[in-house]
One Martini backbone bead per residue (centre of mass of N, CA, C, O) as a GRO file, in nm:
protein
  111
    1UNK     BB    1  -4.373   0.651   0.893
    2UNK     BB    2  -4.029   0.641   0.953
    3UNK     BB    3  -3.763   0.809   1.092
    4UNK     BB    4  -3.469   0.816   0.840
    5UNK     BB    5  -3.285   0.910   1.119
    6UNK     BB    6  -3.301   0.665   1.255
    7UNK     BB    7  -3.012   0.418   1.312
    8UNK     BB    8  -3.160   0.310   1.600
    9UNK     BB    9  -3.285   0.050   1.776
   10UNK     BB   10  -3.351   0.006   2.156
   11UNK     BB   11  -3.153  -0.281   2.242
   12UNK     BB   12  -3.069  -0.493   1.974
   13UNK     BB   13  -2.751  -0.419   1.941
   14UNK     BB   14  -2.671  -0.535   2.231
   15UNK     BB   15  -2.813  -0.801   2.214
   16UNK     BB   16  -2.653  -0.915   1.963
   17UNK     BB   17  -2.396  -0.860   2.100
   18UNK     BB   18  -2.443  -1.051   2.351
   19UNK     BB   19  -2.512  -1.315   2.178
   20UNK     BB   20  -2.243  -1.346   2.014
   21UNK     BB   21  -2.038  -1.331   2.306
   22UNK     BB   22  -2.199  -1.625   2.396
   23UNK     BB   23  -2.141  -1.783   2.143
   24UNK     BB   24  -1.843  -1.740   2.194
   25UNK     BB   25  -1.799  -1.868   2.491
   26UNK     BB   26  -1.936  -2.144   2.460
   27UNK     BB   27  -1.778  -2.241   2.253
   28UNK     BB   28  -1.508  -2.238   2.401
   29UNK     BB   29  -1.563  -2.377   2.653
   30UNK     BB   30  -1.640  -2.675   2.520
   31UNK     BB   31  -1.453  -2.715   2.352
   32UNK     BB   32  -1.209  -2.720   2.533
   33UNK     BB   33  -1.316  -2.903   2.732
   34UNK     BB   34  -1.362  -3.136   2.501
   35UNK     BB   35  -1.042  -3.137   2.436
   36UNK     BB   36  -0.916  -3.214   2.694
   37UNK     BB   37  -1.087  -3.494   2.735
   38UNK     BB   38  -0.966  -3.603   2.465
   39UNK     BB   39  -0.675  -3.592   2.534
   40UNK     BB   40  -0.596  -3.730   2.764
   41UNK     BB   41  -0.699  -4.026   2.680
   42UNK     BB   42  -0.499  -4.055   2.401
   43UNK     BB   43  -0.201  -3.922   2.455
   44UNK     BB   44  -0.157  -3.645   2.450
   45UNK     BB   45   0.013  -3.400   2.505
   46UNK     BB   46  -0.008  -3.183   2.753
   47UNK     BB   47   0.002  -2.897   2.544
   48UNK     BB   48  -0.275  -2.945   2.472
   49UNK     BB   49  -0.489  -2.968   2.703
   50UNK     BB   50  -0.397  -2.706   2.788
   51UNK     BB   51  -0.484  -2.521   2.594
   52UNK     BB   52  -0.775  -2.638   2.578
   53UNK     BB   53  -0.817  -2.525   2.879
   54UNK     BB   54  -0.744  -2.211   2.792
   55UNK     BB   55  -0.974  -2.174   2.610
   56UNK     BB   56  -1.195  -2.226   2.854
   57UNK     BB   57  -1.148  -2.003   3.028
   58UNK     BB   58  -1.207  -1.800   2.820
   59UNK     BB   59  -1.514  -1.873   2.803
   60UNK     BB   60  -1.551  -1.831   3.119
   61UNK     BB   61  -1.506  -1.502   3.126
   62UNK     BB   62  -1.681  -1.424   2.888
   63UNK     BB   63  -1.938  -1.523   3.039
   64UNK     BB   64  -1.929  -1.356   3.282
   65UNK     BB   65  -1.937  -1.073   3.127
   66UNK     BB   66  -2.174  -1.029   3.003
   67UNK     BB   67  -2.335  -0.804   3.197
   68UNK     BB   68  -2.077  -0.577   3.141
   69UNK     BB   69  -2.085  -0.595   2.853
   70UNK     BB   70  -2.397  -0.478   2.819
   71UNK     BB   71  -2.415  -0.208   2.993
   72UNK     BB   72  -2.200  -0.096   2.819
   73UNK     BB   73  -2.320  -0.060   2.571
   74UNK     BB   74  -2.588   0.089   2.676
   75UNK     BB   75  -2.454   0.346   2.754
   76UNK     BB   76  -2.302   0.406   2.488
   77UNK     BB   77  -2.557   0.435   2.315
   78UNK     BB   78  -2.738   0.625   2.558
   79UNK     BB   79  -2.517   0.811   2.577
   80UNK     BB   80  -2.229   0.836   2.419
   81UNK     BB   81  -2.023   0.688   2.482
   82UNK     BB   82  -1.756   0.490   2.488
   83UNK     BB   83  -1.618   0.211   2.344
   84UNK     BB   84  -1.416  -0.051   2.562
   85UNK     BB   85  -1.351  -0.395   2.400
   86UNK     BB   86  -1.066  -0.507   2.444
   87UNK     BB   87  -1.040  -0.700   2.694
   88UNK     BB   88  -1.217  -0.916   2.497
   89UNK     BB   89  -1.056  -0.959   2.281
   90UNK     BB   90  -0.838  -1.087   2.387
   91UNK     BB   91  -0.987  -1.306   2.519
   92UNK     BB   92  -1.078  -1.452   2.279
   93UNK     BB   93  -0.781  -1.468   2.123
   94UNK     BB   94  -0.659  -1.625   2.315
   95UNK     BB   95  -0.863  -1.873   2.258
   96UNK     BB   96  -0.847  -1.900   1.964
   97UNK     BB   97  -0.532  -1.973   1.955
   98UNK     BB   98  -0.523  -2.199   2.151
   99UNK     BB   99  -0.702  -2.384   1.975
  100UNK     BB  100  -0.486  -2.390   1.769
  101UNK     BB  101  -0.252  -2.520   1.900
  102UNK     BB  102  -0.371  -2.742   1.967
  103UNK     BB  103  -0.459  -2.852   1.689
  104UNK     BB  104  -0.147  -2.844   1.584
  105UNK     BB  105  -0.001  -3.059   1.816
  106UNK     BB  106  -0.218  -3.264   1.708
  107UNK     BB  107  -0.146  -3.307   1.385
  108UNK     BB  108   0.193  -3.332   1.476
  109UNK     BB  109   0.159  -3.621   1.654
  110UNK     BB  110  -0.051  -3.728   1.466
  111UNK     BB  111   0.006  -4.042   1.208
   0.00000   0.00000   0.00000
């Protein structure tokens, strides 16, 4: 029987934690990629383009970072020490905003 103090094993809530914020961030980067490329010959103002670009660059830092905040989570969980993913939670928040306003942009424009 398993010891029912345990209350994780060693190495999988990082994975999965890592593995969530790579799904968010290709999810950022293509996305925004492809609305940008798509918005570009459309005819869409500017400030869409603009978003969607913004997007997909937030998209691409959150996949650079991905090794340093596996790291960083590997360390609090078998460390102790407190984990502190702010800045990457803003950048996630600021493509996904950046998604919705250009999304927003789109439907205000096209009729």
């Amino acid at each position: 029987m398993e010891d029912p103090l345990r209350i994780w094993d060693r190495g999988l809530q990082s994975e999965r934690t890592r593995l969530a914020w790579v799904r968010t961030a290709v999810i950022l980067a293509t996305g925004g990629l492809g609305a940008a490329a798509l918005a570009v010959p459309a005819g869409l103002p500017r400030p869409a383009a603009v978003l969607f670009a913004l997007a997909a660059f937030c998209g691409a830092i959150l996949l650079i970072r991905t090794g340093a905040r596996f790291r960083q989570v590997q360390r609090a969980l078998h460390g102790g020490a407190p984990l502190n993913a702010k800045a990457d939670a803003v950048v996630a928040w600021l493509g996904t905003l950046a998604v919705v306003a250009g999304a927003l942009v789109f439907v205000l424009t096209v009729r």
